[in-house]
KOLVEXKOL-25011 format. One record per residue: x, y, z of N, C-alpha, C, O in turn. Coordinates in steps of 0.1 Angstrom, whole numbers, plus 5000, padded with zeros to 4 digits. Each point is the difference from the previous one (the first is absolute). Example, Ala and Ser with C-alpha at 12.3 -4.5 7.8 and 13.67 -1.06 7.14 Angstrom:
513249435078499150125000500950125000501050005007498650114986500950115000499250115008500550115001
! end
This chain:
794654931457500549884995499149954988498850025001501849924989499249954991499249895001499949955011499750024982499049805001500949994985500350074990499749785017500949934993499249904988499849905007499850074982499449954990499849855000501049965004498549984994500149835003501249954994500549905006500150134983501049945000501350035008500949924999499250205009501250065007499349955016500750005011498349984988499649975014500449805002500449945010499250004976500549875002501550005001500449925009500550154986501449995000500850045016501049955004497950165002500550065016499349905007500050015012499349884983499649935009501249875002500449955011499950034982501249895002501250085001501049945000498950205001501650065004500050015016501050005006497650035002499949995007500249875011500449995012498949914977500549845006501249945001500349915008500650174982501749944999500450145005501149995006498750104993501150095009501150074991500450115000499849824994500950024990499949954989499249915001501350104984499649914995500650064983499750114997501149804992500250024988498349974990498949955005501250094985499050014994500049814993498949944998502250005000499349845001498949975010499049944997501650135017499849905013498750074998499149925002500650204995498450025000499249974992498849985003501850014984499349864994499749875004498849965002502049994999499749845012498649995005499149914999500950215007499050015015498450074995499050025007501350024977498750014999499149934993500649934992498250065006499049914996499949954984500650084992498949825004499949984984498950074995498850025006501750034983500849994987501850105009499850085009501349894987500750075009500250114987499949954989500350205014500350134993500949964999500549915007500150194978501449974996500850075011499650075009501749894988501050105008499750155000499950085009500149924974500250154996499050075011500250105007498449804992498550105009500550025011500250115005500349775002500150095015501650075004500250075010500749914980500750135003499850114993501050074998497949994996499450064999499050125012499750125002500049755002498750015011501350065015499850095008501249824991500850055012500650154997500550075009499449974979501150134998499050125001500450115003497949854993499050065005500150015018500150095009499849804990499750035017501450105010500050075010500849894980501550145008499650074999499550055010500450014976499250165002499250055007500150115003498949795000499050075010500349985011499150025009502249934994500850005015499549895013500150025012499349864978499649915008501149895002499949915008501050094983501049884999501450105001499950135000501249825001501349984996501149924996499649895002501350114994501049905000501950005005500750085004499449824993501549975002500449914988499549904995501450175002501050014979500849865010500550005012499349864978501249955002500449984985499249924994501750124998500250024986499050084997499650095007499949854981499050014991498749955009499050065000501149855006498749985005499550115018500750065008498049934991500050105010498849905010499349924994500650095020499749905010498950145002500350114996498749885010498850094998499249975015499449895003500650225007499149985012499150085003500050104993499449905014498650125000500750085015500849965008498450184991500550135001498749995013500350075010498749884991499150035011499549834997500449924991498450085021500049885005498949984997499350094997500249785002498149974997499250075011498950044998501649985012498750045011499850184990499050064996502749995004499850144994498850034997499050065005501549874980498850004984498849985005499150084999500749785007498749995004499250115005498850034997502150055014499050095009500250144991499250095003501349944990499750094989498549984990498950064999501849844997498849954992499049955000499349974990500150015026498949995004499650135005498850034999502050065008499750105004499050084981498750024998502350004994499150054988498949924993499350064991500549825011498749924994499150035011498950044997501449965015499050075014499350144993498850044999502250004999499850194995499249994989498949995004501249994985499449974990498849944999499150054993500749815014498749964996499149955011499149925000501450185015499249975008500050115011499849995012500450134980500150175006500649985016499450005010501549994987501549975006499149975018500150075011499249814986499449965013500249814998499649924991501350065022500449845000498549875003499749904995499650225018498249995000499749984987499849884998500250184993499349944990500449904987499349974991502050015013500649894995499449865003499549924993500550075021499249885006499050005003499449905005500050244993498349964997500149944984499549884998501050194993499549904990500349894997499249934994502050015010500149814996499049945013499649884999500050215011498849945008498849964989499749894997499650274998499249984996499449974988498950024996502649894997499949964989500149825002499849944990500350015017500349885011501549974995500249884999500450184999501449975004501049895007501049934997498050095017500349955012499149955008498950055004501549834999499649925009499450025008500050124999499449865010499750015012501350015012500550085008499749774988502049995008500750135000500150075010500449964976500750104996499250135005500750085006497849964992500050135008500550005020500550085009499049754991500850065018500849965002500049965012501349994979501150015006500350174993500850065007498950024982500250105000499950085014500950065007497749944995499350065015501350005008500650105003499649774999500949975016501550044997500750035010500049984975501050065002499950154999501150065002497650024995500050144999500150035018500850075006498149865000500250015017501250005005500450095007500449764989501749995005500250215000500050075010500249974975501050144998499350115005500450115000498249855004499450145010500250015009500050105006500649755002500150015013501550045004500350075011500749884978501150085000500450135002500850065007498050004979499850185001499450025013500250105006499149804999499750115013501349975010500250105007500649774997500950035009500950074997500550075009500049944976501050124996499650125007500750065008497949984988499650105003499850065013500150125002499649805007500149975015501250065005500250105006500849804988501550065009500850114995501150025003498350054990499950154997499850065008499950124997
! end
């Protein structure tokens, strides 16, 4: 799957908020200065091709929805920024916003305590095996 560029990543962010959506309505919903039309149906006819959007023709105008979901993309695209800049180890992901202070003290144990919650799962999963 591809990564999506900041401007096609701002436009799947509000297609993913409305679900559906004409290229006014995704204008509306995004930030100032607003892009012309032309940019983001532009940006939307990009994003078909690379098979993250679709649409539905009513005339001339076409209503535009996404093809996979934010959790998708996300877990793609963290999966390859993992790979890439932290030799595809999640350990060393959170060693470094550790040891860069990142994080709180709070935030490293409620990290802690929700990593414990999903071990303990893996182990009863693993148990009734």
């Amino acid at each position: 799957m591809k990564e999506l560029t900041k401007a096609e990543e701002q436009v799947m962010q509000v297609l993913w908020q409305l679900k559906q959506a004409f290229v006014n309505e995704m204008i509306d919903e995004l930030p100032h200065p607003k892009p012309a039309y032309n940019t983001v149906s532009t940006i939307v006819r990009i994003l078909e091709k690379k098979g993250f959007v679709s649409y539905e023709a009513f005339g001339k105008s076409h209503r535009y929805y996404p093809l996979l979901t934010k959790e998708m993309y996300t877990r793609n695209f963290m999966k390859g920024f993992v790979d890439r800049f932290f030799a595809k180890s999640y350990k060393n992901l959170v060693s470094f916003f550790s040891n860069q202070n990142q994080l709180s003290i709070q935030e490293m144990e409620e990290i802690i305590a929700l990593l414990q919650t999903q071990v303990d799962q893996k182990k009863d999963q693993e148990d009734a095996l």
